[in-house]
N, C-alpha and C positions, 0 to 999 in steps of 0.2 A: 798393153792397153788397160788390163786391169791396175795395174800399179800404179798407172798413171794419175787413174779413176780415183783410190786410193789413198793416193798422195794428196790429191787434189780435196777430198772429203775430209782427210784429216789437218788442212788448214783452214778449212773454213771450220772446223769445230775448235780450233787453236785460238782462231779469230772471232767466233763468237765469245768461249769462255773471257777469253781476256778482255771483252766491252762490256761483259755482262758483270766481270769483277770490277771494273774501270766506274762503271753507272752505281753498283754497289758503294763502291767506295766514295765516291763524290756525293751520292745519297745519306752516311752517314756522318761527312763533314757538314753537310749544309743542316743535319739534325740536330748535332751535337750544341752549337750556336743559338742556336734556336729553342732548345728546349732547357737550356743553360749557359747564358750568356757571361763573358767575366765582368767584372766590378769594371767599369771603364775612368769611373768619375771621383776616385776615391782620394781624398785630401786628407791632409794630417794637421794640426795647430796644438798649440800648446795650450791646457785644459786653462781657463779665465777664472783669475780674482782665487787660486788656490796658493800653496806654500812652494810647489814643485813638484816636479816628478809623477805627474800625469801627463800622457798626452791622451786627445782627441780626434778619433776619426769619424769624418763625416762623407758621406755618400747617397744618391737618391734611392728612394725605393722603387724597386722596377714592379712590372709587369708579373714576373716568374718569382714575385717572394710571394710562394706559400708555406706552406706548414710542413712541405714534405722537403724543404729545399735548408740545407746547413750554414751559417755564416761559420767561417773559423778564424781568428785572428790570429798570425806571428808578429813577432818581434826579434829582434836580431841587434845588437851590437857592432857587428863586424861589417863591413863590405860585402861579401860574399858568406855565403850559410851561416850557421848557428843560430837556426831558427828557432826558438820557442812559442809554442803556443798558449797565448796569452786568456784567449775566451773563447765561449763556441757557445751558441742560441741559434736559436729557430730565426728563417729570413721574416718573417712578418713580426718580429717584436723589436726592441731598440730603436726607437724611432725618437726624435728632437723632443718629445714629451715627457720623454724619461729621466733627463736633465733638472736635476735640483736645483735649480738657478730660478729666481724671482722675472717677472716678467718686463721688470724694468732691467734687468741684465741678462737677459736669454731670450731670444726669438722665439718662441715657440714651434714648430713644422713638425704633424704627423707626416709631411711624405719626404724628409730625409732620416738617414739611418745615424746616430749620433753614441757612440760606443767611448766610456772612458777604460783606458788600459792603465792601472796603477804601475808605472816600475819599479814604484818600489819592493813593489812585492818580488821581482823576479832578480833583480841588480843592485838593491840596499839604497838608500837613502842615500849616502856619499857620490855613489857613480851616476845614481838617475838624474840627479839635474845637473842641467850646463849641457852633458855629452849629447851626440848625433845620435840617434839610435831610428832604425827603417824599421818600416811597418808596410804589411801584404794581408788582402782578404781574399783567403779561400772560399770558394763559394762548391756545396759538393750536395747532391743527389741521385741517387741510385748508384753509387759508386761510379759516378762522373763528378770530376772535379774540375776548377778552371781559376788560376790565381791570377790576380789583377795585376796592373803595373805597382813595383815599389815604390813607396814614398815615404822622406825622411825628413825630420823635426826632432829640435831641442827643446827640454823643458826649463823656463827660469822660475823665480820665484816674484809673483806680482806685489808691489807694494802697496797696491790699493785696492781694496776688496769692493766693487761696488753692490756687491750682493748684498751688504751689511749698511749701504744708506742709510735704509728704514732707522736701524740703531741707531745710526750718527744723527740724524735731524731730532730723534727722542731724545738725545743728550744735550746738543743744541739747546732743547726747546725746556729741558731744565735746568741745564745754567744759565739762562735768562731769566726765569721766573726765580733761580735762587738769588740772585743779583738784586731783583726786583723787591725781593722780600726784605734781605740786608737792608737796603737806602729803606724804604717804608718802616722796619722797625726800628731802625734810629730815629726815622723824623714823628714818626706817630705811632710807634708800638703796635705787636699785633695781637692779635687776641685770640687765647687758646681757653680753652675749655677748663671750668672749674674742676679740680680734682680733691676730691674731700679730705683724702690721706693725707695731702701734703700741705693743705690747709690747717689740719689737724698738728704739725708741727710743731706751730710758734705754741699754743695751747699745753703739748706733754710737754716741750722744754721749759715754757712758763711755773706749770704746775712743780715741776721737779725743783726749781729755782724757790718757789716759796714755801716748799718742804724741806727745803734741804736735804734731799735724796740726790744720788747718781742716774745717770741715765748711760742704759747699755744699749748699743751700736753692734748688732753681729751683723758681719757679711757675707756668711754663709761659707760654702767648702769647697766654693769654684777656685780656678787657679785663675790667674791674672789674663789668660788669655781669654778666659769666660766671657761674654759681652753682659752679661747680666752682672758679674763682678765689677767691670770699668765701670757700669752705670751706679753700682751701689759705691765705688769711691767717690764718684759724683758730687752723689746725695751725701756721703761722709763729710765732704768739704763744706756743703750748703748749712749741715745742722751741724756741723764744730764753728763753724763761723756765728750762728747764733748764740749757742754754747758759750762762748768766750764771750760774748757782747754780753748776755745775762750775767755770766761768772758766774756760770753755773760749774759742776761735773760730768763729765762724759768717761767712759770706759769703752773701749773694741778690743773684745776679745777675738785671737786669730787661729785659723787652723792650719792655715798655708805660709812658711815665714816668707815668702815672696811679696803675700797680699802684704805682708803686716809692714815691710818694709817700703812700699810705696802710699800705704796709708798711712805709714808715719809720716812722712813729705806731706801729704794732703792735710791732716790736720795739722800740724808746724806752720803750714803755709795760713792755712787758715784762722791761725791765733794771729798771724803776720797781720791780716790784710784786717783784722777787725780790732787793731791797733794794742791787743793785748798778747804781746811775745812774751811775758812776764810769765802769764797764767799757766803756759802750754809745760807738761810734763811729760818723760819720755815714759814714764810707765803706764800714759795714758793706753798706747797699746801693748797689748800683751798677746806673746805667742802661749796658746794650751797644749793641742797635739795634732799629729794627721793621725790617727785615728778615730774616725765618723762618731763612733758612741762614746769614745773616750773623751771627746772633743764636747759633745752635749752631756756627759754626767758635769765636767766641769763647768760649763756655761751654768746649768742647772744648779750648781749647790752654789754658784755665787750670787747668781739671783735670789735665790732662797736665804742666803746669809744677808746679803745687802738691803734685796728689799729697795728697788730703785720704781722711782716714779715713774718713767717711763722707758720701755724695748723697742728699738726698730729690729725688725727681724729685712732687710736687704740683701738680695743674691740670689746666689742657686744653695736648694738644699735638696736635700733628699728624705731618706725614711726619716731624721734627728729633729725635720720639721714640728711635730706636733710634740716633742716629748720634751721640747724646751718651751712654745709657744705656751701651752696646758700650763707650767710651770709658773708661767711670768703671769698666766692670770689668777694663778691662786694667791699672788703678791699683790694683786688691784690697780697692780701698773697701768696705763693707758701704753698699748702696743698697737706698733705700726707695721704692718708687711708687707712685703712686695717681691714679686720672685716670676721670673717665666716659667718655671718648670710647673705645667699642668696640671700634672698627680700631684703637686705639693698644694695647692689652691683651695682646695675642702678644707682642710684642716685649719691653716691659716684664717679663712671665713671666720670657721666654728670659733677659734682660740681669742682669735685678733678683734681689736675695733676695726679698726681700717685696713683693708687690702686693696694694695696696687693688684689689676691685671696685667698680667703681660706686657704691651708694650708701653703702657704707662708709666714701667719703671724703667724706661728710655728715654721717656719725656719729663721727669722728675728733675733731671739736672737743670733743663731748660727752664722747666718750669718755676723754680725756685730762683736760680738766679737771675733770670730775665736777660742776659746777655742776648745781644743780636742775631750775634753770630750762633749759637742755639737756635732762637727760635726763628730763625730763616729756616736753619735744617732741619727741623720739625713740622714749619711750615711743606715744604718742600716735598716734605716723606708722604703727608697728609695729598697733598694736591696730585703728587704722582699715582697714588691711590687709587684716590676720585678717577680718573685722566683711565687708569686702568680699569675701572670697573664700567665705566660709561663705553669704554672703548670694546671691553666685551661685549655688554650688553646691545650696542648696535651691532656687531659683528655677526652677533648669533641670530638677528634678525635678520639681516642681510645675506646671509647665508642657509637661512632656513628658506628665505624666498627664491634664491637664486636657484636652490635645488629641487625646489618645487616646480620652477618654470626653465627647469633643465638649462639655464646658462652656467653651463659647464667653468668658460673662460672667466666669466663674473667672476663665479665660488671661489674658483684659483684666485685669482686677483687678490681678495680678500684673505683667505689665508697665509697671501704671501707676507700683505702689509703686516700679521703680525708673528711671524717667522722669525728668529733668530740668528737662524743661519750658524 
């Protein structure tokens, strides 16, 4: 009887443990769920309007993304395993706002999750676009973790960027106004601004013609690729073409024989075109040296021997600026300068009658010889200027109100239109 008893008590305590582990464990399934659900809704696409080799995943943001809860992204190549883990952030950040995409090419949504995973970084440029490559989101808190279904996507390369519009309609909209300038300045000329230096021209080369002096042409110590050098062959051609019409003397002394050899071509050409190929002489240019002060002793003592009516000083110089300019004024030459290098600018003032600033000796070519096709691109340079300073200036209004009256979406908007991307 007692055994019975017994037996009988130690199945009901068999039968209670085992409901009591049974309600436990079914307790902890319906937790786990619940207090860390997995990514259900997770998509993959290929990142928009880039070169390759991004993809994008996107997913909603739940309930359970706080601060305490982990996203972890892999990626994988293979079918099965070789997973790498590509990024890992907090579940409440990366949200569709994160995305550097302009708002005419990207939705904006704080409540999806929008994560770019570069493969290039992990597979090289070669493999990452074209190939299949699967992507899983870990989601992990208090060392409970729970990965979503895999999903896989190619990367191509887009041909058409639409995030870069903005650009393309501002290019548009100034090859139309250069078009518009061209037809205007053949039929009616356009009209640019008096420049005193280059008015001053026809005057030294006048003067030197009824002196019977030379006139020296430096172009400074830039190399041919200089933009301040192309503009000073420019202006070489405009006053050797005058030069030759007076039958006057010109000299260009050279530091670089590259310059000297394409300033030979310009003035050649230019004896050409002002009907006296007779008058032009190849010793008109002469190489001195590339070395900087060896280059201005000699400039300097042929001035000083010559004694020429009038210097353009044209180009880029450096420190040799004032210690040839000083020179030619103690000759009483009328000197002309022009040059963009900023630190050379004081001196030239002090030395010179006339100085070009900066980009005036860009517009010098134009300016002289009136060609269309110059002063459209001058025009052109001038009005995209305008266009950009106007366009700041509302910007920074617009922007200053928008953030005042916290239109967040506004302020973006505006910044985007002038974004470069």
């Amino acid at each position: 009887m007692i055994k019975n008893k017994f037996g009988f008590a130690l199945i009901l305590l068999v039968f209670a443990a085992t409901n009591a582990f049974s309600a436990l464990s079914g307790q902890n399934k319906k937790q786990i769920p619940a207090e860390l659900p997995p990514v259900t809704d997770l998509a993959v696409i290929d990142m928009p309007y880039d070169v390759g080799g991004t993809a994008l995943l996107k997913w909603n943001v739940r309930p359970t993304d706080t601060t305490d809860v982990i996203y972890k992204i892999y990626v994988s190549s293979m079918e099965t395993g070789g997973w790498i883990k590509a990024d890992e952030f907090p579940a409440d950040a990366r949200t569709g706002k994160d995305i550097d995409l302009p708002f005419w090419a990207w939705e904006v949504s704080a409540h999806e999750h929008a994560v770019k995973v570069e493969l290039n970084n992990f597979y090289g440029e070669a493999q990452a676009t074209g190939a299949l490559f699967h992507f899983k989101v870990t989601a992990v808190k208090n060392n409970i973790s729970c990965d979503s279904q895999v999903v896989s996507a190619k990367t191509v390369s887009n041909w058409f960027r639409l995030d870069r519009v903005n650009n393309l309609v501002l290019l548009i909209v100034i090859i139309i106004i250069f078009f518009w300038a061209v037809s205007h300045a053949k039929r009616k000329g356009l009209f640019i601004r008096r420049i005193a230096g280059l008015d001053a021209i026809d005057e030294a080369i006048g003067r030197a013609t009824e002196m019977g002096k030379p006139i020296y042409y430096v172009p400074g110590i830039g190399g041919m690729s200089s933009i301040s050098t192309i503009a000073s062959a420019f202006i070489l051609g405009e006053v050797s073409k005058k030069v030759a019409q007076y039958d006057s003397q010109i000299k260009v002394p050279h530091y670089d024989p590259i310059v000297m050899t394409v300033c030979k071509e310009v003035v050649k050409q230019a004896f050409l075109e002002a009907g006296r190929p007779d008058s032009y002489r190849e010793d008109i240019n002469q190489f001195i040296s590339q070395d900087q002060f060896s280059y201005a002793a000699s400039v300097d003592g042929m001035i000083s021997r010559e004694k020429p009516a009038a210097v353009f000083f044209m180009g880029y110089f450096m420190a040799e600026s004032l210690l040839m300019a000083e020179v030619g004024a103690t000759t009483g030459a009328i000197q002309i300068a022009g040059t963009d290098s900023e630190g050379q600018l004081p001196f030239f003032f002090t030395a010179c009658d006339y100085t070009l600033i900066g980009e005036e000796l860009y517009a010098a070519g134009a300016y002289l010889s009136k060609e269309p096709m110059l002063l459209s691109a001058l025009k052109v340079q001038d009005f995209g200027k305008l266009l950009v300073m106007v366009s700041v200036f509302f910007g920074i209004i617009l922007v200053v109100i928008g953030a005042k009256l916290h239109w967040d979406p506004f302020v973006q908007g505006i910044l985007n239109l002038f974004k470069a991307y």
